[in-house]
C-alpha positions as CSV (number, residue, x, y, z in Angstrom):
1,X,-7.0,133.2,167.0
2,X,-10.1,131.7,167.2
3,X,-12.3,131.0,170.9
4,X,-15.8,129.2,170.5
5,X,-17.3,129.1,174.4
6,X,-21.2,128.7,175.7
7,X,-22.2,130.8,177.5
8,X,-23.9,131.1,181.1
9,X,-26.9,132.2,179.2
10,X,-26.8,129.5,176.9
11,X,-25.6,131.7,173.5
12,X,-22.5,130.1,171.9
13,X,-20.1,133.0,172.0
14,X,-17.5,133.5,169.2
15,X,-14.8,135.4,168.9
16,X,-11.5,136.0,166.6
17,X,-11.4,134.5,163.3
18,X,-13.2,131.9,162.2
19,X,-11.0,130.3,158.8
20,X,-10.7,127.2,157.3
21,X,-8.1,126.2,160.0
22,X,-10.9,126.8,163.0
23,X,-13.8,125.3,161.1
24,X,-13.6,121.9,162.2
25,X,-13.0,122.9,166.2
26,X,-16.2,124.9,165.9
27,X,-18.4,122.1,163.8
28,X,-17.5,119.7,166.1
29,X,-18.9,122.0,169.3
30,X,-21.6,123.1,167.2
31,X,-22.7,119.5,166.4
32,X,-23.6,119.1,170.5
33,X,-26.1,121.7,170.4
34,X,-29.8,120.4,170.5
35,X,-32.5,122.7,170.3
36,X,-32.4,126.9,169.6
37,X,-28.9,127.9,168.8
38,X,-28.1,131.8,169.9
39,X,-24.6,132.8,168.7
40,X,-23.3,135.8,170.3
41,X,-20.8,137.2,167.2
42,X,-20.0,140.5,169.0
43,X,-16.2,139.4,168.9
44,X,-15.9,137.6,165.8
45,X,-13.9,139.6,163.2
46,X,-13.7,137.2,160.6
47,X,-16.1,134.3,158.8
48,X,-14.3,132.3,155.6
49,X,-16.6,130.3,153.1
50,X,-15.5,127.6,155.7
51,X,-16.8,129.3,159.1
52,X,-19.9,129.8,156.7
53,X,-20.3,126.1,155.6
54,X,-20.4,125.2,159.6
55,X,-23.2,127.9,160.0
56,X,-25.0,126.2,157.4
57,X,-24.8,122.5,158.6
58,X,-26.0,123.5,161.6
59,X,-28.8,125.8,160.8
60,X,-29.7,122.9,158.5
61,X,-29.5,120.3,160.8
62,X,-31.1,122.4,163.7
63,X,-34.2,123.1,161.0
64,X,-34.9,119.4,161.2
65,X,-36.2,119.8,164.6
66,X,-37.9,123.0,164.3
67,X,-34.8,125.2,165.6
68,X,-32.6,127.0,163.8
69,X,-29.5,129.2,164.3
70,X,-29.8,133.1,165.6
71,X,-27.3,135.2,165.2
72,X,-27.1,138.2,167.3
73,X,-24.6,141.3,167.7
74,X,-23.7,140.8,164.0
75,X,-21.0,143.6,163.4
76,X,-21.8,145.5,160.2
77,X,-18.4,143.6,158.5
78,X,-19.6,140.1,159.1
79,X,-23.4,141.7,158.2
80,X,-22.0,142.3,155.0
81,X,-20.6,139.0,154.3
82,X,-23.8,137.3,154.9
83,X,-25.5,140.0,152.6
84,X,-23.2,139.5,149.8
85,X,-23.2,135.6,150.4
86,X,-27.3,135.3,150.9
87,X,-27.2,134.0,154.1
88,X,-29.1,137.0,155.4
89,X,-32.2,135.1,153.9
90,X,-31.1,131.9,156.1
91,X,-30.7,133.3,159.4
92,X,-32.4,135.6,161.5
93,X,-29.4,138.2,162.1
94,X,-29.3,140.8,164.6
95,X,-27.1,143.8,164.2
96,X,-24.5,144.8,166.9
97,X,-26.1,147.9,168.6
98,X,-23.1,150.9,167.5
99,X,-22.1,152.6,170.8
100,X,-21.9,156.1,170.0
């Protein structure tokens, strides 16, 4: 399962898995976005080389302008894929705040 939606706030909101199999569904909302890109990843439990490649066109394409792609409410699973990819040199990441 994979659920890309924007929010009322304007953050981009995903949530579930994000494989090779959801990557094109989430370029092609991605690709509308013009201007600052907020994704909200509190619900996303998975990112392939794939969901990472859409990530990357958009950050890319964003840069361009001046923009970029934040990434907020990173849980520490995802962190560690962009750590272990590089991608936390990219993006500006925000960790998920651990209720506890």
């Amino acid at each position: 399962m994979f659920e890309i939606e924007t929010m009322d706030d304007g953050r981009i909101r995903l949530a579930g898995r994000l494989d090779a199999a959801k990557a094109p569904r989430a370029q092609e909302v991605l690709d509308l976005v013009d201007g600052p890109c907020v994704l909200d990843m509190s619900a996303l439990e998975y990112i392939s080389s794939a969901g990472l490649g859409v990530l990357l066109r958009t950050h890319k394409r964003l840069m361009a302008d001046g923009e970029g792609v934040h990434l907020v409410n990173v849980n520490s699973h995802i962190n560690d894929i962009f750590t272990y990819s590089g991608f936390d040199r990219l993006f500006h990441i925000e960790a998920a705040v651990s209720q506890g």
